[in-house]
C-alpha positions, 0 to 999 in steps of 0.5 A: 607050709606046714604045722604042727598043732595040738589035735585038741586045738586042730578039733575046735578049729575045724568046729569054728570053720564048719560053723562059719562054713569057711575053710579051715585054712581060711579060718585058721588064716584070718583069725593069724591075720588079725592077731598079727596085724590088729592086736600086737602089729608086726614086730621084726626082731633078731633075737628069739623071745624067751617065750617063744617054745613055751607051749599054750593050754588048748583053753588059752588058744580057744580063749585067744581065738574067740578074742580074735573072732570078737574083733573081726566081727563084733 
C-alpha cells in the first residue's frame, strides 16, 4: 500500500522512529493503530465526511501524533 504524505511530515516521522529505533512503518503503523482503534473507534460509513480532502498543517499532525505517542505510552 502506498501514500502520499507531505515531505515535512515524512521528515519528522523518520526522527520519532529513529528515536524509538523502530521502523518507520512500524511507527507510522502503531500511532494509525491507536488513533483509529483508542480515540474515535472505528466508524463504517457510506457517505465521504465533508472534511475528508481537507488538508492538515504539519504542525496539526505532529500535534495529533505526539497525542497518539502520550497514549500508548504514558
Amino acid at each position: 500500500m502506498a501514500f502520499r504524505l507531505n515531505e515535512n511530515l515524512v521528515n519528522k516521522l523518520k526522527e520519532g522512529a529513529k528515536k524509538e529505533n523502530r521502523s518507520l512503518n512500524n511507527y507510522v503503523e502503531c500511532i494509525l493503530m491507536d488513533s483509529v482503534y483508542n480515540s474515535r473507534g472505528v466508524e463504517i460509513v457510506e457517505e465521504v465526511p465533508e472534511d475528508f480532502y481537507r488538508a492538515i498543517s504539519v504542525d496539526e499532525a505532529k500535534e495529533r501524533i505526539q497525542k497518539g505517542l502520550k497514549k500508548m505510552f504514558g
